[in-house]
Legacy VTK file of the C-alpha trace (Angstrom):
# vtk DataFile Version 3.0
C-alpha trace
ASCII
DATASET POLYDATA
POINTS 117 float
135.517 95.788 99.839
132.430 93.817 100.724
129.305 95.558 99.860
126.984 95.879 103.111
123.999 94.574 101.507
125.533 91.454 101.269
126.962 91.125 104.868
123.438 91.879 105.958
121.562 89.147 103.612
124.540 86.981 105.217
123.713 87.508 108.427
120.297 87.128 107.537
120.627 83.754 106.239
123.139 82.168 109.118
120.898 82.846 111.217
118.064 80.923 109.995
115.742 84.487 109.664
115.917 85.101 105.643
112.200 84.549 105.401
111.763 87.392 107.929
114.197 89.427 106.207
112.906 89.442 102.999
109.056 89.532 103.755
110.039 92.867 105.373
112.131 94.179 102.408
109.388 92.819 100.142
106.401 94.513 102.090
108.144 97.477 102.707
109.312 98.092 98.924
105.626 97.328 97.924
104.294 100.063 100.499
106.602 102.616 99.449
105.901 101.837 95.957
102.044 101.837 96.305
101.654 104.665 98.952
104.990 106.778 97.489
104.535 107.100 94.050
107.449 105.928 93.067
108.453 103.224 90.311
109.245 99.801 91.646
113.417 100.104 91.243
113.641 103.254 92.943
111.293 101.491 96.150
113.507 98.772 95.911
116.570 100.718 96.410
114.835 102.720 98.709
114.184 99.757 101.349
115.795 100.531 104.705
117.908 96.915 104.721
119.418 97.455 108.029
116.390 97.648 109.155
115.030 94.652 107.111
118.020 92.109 107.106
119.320 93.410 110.488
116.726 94.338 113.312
113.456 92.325 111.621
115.913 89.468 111.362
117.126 89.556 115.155
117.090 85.413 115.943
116.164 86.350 119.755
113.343 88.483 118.821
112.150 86.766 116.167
110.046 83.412 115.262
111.498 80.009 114.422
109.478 78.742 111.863
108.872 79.454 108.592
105.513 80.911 108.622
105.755 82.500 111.127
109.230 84.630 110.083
106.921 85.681 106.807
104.182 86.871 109.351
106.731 88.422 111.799
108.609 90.258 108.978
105.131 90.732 106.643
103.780 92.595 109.655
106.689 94.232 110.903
107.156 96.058 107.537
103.389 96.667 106.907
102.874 98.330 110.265
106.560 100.476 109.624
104.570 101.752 106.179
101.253 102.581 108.233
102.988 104.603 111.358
105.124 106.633 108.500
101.661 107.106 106.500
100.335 108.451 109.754
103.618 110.781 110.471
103.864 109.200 113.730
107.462 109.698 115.329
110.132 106.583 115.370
108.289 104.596 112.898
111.024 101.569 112.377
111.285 101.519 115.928
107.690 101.600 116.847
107.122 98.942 114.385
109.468 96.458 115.821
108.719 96.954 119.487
105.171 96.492 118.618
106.073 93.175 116.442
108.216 92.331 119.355
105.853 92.769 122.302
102.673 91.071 119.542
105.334 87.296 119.482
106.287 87.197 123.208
102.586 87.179 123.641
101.903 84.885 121.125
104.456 82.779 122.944
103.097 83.606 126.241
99.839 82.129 125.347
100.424 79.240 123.655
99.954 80.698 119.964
104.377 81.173 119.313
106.716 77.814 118.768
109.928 77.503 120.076
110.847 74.593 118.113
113.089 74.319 114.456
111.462 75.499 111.524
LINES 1 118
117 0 1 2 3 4 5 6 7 8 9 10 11 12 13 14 15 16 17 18 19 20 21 22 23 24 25 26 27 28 29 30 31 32 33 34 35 36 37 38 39 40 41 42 43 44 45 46 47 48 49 50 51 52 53 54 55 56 57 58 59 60 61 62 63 64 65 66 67 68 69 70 71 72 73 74 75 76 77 78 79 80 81 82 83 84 85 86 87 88 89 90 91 92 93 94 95 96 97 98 99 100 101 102 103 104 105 106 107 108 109 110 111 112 113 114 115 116
C-alpha cells in the first residue's frame, strides 16, 4: 500500500507546484511550532498535507513561477496560522480563498505571470 503522503508530494511535483507545497508545509510546521508549543517533530507531523501538497498546490489556482509558488504557498500557510490564532471559523479554507482571490488580482493588474517558471 502506497502511503498518502507520498501520492500527495507526487502530485505535488507533476504538477510543477512543489515549491508551493512545501513553503506551505514549511510555514505552517514553523507556526504551529512557534505559536503551539510544541517540539519541531510533533509540528511536523502535525502539518495538514492535504491541505499543503493538495489544495495550496492546485496548478489552476496557483502561480507559475518559482517565486512566486514560495510567496503563494509562504502566505497561504502564514495567513492559515493567523485566522486559527484568531479562532476565526474555516481557517484552511479562508486562507486559500483569500490567497486565491490576492493572485487573480495580481494577475488582473499586471503584477501575476502566466508564463513557465
Amino acid at each position: 500500500m502506497v502511503p498518502i503522503a507520498a501520492v500527495l508530494i507526487i502530485a505535488a511535483y507533476e504538477g510543477r507546484r512543489w515549491v508551493a507545497a512545501i513553503s506551505a508545509a514549511a510555514v505552517a510546521a514553523a507556526g504551529l511550532a512557534l505559536t503551539g508549543g510544541v517540539g519541531p517533530v510533533v509540528a511536523l507531523l502535525s502539518v495538514n498535507y492535504y491541505f499543503a501538497f493538495l489544495m495550496v498546490a492546485d496548478p489552476k489556482t496557483s502561480p507559475n513561477r518559482l517565486a512566486g509558488q514560495l510567496a503563494y504557498g509562504a502566505g497561504t500557510a502564514a495567513l492559515m496560522i493567523l485566522l486559527v490564532l484568531l479562532r476565526l471559523p474555516y481557517p484552511l479554507l479562508t486562507s486559500i480563498l483569500v490567497a486565491n482571490i490576492a493572485y487573480a488580482g495580481a494577475r488582473f493588474w499586471g503584477l501575476g505571470s502566466s508564463g513557465k517558471p
